[in-house]
DSSP file (Angstrom, degrees, kcal/mol; ACC not computed):
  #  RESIDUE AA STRUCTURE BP1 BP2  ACC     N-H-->O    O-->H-N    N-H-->O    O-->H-N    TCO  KAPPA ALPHA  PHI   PSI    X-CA   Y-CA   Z-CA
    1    1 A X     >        0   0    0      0, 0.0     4,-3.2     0, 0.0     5,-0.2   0.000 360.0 360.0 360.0 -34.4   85.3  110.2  162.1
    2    2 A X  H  >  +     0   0    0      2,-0.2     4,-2.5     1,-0.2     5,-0.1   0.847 360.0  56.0 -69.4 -33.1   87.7  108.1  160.4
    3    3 A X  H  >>S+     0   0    0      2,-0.2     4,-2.2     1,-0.2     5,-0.5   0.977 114.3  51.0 -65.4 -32.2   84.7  105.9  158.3
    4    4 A X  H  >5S+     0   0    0      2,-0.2     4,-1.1     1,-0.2     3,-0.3   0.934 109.1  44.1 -38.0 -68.1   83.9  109.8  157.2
    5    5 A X  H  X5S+     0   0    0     -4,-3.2     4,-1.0     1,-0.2     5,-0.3   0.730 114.5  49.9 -79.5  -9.9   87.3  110.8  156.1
    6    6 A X  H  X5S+     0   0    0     -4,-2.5     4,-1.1    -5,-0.2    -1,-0.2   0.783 107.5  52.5 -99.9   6.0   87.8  107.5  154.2
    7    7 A X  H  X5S+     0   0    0     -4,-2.2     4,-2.3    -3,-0.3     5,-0.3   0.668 113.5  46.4 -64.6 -30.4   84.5  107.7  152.2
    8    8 A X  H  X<S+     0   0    0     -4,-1.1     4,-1.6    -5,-0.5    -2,-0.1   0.845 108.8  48.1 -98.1 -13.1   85.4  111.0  151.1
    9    9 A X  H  X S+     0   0    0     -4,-1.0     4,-1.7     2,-0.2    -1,-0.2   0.943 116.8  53.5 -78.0 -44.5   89.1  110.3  150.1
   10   10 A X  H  X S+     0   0    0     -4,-1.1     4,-1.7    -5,-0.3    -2,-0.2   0.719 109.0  43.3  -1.4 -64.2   87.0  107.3  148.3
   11   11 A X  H  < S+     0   0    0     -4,-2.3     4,-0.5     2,-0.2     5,-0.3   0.922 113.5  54.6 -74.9 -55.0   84.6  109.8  146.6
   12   12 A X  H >X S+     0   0    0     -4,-1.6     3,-5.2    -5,-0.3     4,-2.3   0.934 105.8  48.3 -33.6 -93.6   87.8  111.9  145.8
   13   13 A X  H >X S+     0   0    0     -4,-1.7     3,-5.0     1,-0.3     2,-1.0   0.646 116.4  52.9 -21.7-100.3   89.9  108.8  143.9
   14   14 A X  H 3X S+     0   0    0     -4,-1.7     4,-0.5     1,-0.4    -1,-0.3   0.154 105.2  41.6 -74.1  29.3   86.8  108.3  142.0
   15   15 A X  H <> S+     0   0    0     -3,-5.2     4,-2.2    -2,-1.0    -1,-0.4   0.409 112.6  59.6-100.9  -7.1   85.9  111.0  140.7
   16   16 A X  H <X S+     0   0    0     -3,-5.0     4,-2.0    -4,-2.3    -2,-0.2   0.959 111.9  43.6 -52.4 -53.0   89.6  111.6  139.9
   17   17 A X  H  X S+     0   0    0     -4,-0.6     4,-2.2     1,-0.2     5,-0.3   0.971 107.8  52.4 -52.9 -51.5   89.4  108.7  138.0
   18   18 A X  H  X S+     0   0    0     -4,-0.5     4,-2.3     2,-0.3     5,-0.5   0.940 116.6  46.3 -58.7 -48.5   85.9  109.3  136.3
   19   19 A X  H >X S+     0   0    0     -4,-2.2     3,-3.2     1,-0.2     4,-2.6   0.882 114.2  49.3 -55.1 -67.3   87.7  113.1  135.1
   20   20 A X  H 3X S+     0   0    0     -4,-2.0     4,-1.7     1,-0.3    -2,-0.3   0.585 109.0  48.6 -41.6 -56.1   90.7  111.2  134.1
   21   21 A X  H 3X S+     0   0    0     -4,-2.2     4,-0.9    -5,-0.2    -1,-0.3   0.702 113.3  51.2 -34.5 -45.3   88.7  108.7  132.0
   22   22 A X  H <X S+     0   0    0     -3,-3.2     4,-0.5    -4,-2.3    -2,-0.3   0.850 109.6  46.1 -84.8 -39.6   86.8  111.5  130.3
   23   23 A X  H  X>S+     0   0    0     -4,-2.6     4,-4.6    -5,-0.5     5,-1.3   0.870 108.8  49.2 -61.1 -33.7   89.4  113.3  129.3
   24   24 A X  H  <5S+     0   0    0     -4,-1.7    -1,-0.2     3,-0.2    -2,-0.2   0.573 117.0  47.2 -96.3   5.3   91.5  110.8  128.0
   25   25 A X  H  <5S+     0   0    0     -4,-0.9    -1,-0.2    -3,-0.1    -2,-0.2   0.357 123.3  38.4 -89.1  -3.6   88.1  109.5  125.8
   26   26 A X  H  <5S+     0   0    0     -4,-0.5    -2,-0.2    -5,-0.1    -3,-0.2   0.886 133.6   2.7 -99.6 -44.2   87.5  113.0  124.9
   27   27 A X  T  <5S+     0   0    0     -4,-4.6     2,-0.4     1,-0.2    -3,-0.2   0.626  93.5 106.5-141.8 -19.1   90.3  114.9  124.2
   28   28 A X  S   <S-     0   0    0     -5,-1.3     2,-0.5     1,-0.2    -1,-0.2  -0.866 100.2 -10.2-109.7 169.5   93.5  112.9  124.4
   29   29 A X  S    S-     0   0    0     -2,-0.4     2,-0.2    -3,-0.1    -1,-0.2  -0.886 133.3 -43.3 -68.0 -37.5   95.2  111.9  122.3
   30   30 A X        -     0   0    0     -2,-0.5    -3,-0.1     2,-0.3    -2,-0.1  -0.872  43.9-119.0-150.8 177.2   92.2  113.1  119.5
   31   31 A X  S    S+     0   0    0     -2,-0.2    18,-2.6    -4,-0.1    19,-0.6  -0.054  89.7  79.8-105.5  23.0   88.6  112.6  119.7
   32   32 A X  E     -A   48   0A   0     16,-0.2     2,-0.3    17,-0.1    -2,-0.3  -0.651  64.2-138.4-109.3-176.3   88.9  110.3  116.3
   33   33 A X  E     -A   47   0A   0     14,-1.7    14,-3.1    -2,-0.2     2,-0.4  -0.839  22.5-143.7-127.7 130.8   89.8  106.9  115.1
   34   34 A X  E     +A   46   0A   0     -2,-0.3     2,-0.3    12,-0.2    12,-0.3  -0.925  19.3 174.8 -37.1  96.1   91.8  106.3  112.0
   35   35 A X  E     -A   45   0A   0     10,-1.3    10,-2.1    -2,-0.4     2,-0.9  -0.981  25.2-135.1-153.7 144.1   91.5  104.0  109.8
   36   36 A X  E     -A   44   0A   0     -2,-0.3     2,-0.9     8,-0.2     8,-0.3  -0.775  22.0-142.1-100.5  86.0   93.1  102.8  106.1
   37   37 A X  E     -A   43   0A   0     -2,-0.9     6,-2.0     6,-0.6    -1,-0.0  -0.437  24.4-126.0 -50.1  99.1   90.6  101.6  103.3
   38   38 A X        +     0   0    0     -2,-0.9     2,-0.3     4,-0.2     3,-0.1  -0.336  52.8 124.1 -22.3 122.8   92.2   98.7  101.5
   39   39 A X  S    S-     0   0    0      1,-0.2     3,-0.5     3,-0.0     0, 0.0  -0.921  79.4 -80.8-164.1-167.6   92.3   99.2   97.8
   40   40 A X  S    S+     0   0    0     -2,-0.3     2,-1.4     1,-0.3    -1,-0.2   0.983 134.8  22.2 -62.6 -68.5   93.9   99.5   94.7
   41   41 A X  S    S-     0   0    0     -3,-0.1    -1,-0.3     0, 0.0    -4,-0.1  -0.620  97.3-129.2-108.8 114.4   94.6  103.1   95.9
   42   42 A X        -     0   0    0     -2,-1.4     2,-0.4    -3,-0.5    -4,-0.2   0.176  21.8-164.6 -38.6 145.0   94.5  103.3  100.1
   43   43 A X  E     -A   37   0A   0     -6,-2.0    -6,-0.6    13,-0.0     2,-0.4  -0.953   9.7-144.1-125.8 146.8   92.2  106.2  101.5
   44   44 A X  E     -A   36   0A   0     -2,-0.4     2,-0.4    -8,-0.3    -8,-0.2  -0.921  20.1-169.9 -95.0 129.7   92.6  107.2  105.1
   45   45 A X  E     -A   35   0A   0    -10,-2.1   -10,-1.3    -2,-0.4     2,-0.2  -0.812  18.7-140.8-117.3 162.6   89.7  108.2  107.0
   46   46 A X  E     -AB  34  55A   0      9,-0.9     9,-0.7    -2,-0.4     2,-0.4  -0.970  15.0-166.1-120.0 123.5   88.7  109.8  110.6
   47   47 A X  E     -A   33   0A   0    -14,-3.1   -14,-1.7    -2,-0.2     2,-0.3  -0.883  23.0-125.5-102.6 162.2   85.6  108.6  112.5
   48   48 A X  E     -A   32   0A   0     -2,-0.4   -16,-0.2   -16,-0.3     6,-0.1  -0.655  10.7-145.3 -19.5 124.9   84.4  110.6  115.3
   49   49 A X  S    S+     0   0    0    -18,-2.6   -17,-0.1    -2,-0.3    -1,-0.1   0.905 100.1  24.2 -78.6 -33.9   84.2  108.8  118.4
   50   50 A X  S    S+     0   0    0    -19,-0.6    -1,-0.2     1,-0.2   -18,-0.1   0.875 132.4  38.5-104.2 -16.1   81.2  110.5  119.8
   51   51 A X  S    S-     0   0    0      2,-0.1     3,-0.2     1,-0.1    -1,-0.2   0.662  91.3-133.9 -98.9 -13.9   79.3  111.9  115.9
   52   52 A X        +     0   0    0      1,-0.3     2,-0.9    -4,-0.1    -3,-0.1   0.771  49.2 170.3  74.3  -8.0   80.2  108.9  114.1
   53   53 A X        -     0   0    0     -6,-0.1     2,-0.7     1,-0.1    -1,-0.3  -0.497  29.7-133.9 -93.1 144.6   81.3  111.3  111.5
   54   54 A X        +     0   0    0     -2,-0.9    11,-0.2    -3,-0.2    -7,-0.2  -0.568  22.7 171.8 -23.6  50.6   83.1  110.7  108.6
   55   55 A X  B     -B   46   0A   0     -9,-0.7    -9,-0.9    -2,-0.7     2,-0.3  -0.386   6.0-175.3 -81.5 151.1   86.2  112.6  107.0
   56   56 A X  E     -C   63   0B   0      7,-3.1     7,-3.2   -11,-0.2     2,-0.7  -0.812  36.2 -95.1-129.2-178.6   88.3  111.7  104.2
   57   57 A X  E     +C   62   0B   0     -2,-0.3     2,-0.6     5,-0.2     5,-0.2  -0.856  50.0 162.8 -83.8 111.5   91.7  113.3  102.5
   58   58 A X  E >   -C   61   0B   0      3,-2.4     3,-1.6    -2,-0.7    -2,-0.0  -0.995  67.7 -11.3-137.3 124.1   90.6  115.6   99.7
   59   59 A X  T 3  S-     0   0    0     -2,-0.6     3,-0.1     1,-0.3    -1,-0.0   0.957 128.3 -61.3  42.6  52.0   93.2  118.3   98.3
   60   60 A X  T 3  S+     0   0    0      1,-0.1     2,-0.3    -3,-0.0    -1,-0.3   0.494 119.6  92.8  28.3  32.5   95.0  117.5  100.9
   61   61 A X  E <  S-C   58   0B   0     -3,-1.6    -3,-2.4     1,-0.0    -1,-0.1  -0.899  79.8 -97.5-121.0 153.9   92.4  118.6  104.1
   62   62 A X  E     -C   57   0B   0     -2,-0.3     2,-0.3    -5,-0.2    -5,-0.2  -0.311  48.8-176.6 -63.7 140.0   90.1  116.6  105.9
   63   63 A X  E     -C   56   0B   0     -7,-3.2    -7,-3.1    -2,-0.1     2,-0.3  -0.944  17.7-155.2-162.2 156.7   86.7  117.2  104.4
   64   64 A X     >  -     0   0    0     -2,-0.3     4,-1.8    -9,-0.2    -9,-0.2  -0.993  10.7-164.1-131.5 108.9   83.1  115.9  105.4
   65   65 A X  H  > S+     0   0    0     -2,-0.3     4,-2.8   -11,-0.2     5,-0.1   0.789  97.8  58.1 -70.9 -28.9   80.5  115.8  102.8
   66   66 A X  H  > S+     0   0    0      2,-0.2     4,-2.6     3,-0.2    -1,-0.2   0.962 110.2  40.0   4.4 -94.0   78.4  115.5  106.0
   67   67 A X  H  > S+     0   0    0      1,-0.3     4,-1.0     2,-0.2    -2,-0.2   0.691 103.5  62.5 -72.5 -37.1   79.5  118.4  107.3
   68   68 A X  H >X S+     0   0    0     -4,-1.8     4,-2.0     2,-0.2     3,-1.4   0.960 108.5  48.8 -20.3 -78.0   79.6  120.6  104.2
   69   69 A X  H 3X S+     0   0    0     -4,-2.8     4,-1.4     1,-0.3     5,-0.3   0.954 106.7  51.2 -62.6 -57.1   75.8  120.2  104.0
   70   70 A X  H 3X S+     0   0    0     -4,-2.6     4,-1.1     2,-0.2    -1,-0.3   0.668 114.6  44.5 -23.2 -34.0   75.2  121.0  107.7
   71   71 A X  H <X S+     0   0    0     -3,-1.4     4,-2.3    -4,-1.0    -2,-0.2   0.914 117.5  54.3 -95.2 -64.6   77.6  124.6  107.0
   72   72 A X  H  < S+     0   0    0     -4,-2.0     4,-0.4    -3,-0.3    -2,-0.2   0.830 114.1  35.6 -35.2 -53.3   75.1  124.6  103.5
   73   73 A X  H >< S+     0   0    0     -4,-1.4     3,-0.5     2,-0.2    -1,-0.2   0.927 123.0  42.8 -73.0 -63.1   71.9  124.5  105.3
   74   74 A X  H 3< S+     0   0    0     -4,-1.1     3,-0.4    -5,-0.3    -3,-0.2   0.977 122.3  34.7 -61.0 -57.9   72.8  126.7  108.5
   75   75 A X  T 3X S+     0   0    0     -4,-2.3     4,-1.9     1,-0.2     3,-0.4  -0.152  78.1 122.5-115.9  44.0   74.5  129.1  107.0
   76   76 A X  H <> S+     0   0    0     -3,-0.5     4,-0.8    -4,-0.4    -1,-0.2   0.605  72.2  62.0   8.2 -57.5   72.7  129.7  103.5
   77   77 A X  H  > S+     0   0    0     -3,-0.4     4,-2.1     1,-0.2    -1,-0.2   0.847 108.7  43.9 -84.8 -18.2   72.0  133.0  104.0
   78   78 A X  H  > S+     0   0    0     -3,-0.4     4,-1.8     2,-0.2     5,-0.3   0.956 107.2  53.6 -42.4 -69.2   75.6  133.8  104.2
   79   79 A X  H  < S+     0   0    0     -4,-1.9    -1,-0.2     1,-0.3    -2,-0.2   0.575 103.6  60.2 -66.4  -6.8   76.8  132.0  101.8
   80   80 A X  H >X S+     0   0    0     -4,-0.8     4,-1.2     2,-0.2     3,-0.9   0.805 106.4  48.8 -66.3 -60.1   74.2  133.8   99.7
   81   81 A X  H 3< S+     0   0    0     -4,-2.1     4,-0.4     1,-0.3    -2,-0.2   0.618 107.4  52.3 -81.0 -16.5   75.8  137.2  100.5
   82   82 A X  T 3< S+     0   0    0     -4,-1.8    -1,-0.3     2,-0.1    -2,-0.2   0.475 102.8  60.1 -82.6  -2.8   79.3  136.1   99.7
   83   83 A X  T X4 S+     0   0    0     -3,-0.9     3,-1.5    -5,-0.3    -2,-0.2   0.670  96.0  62.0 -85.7 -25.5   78.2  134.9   96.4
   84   84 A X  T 3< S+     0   0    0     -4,-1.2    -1,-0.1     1,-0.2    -2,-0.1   0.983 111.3  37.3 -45.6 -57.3   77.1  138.3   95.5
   85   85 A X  T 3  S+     0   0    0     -4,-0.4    -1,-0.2     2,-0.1    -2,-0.2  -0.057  90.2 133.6 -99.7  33.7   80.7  139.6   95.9
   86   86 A X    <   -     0   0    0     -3,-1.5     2,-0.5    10,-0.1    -3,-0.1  -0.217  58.1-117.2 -62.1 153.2   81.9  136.5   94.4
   87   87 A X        -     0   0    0     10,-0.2    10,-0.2    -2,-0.0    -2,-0.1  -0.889  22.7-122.7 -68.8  99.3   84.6  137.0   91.7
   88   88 A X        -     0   0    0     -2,-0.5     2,-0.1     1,-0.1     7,-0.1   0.069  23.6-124.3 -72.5 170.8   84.1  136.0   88.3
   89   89 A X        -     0   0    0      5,-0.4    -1,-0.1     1,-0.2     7,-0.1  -0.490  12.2-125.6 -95.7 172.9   86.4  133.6   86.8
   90   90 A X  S    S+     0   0    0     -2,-0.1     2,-0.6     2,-0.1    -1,-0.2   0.567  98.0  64.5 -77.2  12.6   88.3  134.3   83.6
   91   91 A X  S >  S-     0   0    0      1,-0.1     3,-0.6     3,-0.1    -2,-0.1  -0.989  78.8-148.7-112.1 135.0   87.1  130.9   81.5
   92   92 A X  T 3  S+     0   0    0     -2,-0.6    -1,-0.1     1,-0.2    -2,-0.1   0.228  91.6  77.0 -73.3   6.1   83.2  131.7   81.2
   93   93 A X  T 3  S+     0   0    0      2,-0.1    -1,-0.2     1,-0.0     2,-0.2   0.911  88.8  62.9 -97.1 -34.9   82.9  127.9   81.3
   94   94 A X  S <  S-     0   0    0     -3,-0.6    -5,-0.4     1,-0.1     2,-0.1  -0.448  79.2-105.6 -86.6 153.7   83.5  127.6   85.3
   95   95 A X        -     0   0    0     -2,-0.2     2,-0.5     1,-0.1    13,-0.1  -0.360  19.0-116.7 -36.2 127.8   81.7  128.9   88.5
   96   96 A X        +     0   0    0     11,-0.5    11,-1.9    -2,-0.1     2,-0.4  -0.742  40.9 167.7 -88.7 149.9   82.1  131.0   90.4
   97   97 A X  E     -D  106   0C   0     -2,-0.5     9,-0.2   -10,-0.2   -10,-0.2  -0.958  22.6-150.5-153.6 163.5   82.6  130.1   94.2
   98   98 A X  E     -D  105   0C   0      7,-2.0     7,-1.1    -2,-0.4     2,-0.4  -0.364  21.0-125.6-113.9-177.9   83.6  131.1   97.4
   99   99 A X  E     +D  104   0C   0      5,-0.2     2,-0.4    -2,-0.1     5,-0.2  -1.000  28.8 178.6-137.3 130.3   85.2  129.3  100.5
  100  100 A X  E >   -D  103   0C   0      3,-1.4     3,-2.5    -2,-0.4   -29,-0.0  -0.960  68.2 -15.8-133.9 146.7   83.4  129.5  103.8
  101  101 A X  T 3  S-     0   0    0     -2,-0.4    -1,-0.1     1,-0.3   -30,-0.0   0.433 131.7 -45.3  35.9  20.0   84.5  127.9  106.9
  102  102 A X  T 3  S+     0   0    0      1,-0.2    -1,-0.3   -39,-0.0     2,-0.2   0.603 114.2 101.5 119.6  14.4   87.0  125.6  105.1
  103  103 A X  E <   -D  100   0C   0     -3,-2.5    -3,-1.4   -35,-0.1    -1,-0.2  -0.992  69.5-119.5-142.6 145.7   84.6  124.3  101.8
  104  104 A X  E     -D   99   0C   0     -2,-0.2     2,-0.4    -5,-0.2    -5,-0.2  -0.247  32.3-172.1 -68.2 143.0   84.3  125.1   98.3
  105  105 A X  E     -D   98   0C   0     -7,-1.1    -7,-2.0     2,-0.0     2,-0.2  -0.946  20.9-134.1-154.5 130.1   80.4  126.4   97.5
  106  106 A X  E     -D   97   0C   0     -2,-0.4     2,-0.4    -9,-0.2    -9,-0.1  -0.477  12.4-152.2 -75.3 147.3   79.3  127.0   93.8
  107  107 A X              0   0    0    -11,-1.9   -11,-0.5    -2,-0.2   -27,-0.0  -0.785 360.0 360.0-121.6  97.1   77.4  130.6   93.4
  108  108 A X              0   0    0     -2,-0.4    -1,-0.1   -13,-0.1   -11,-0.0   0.511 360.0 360.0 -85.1 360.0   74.9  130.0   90.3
C-alpha cells in the first residue's frame, strides 16, 4: 500500500511541476522576448515565443505587419463595410481610413 501511495504523491509532484513549467513558459512573466536592434537609431522588438511573431514600436503601439495582413484577409468583408461609412477627410489629397482591431486600413 505504501509503494501505491508513494507513486501517486510521485505522479502528483510531477505533474505539479509540468503545470508549473507551462505556465511560467506561457504566461509568466509574458509570452514574448525582447530584444534592442543596434543602430544609428535603436528599435525594440517582441518575438513571440510560441508564433515567432514579430512586433515593432510604431506611433507608439506594438504593431505587426504580419498580423495586420492576417486581420486584412480574415476580416475583409468587414473592413469593406466600415469603409462605406468611412469619413472623408478635409484635404482631397488623403484617404480615407478606418481603424479595426488596433490598425490603420486605407478605403479606396
Amino acid at each position: 500500500m505504501s509503494s501505491l501511495s508513494s507513486t501517486v504523491r510521485r505522479c502528483g509532484i510531477i505533474a505539479l511541476v509540468v503545470v508549473l513549467c507551462a505556465f511560467w513558459y506561457l504566461v509568466w512573466p509574458t509570452p514574448y522576448r525582447y530584444f534592442v536592434i543596434p543602430s544609428e537609431h535603436p528599435q525594440l522588438i517582441r518575438v513571440g515565443r510560441l508564433s515567432g511573431r514579430i512586433w515593432h514600436i510604431r506611433g507608439g503601439q506594438w504593431y505587426s505587419s504580419a498580423e495586420r495582413d492576417e486581420i486584412a484577409t480574415e476580416d475583409s468583408e468587414e473592413i469593406k463595410r466600415l469603409c462605406k461609412d468611412a469619413p472623408y477627410p478635409s484635404d482631397p489629397n488623403l484617404e480615407r481610413q478606418i481603424e479595426f482591431k488596433g490598425y490603420s486600413f486605407s478605403c479606396k
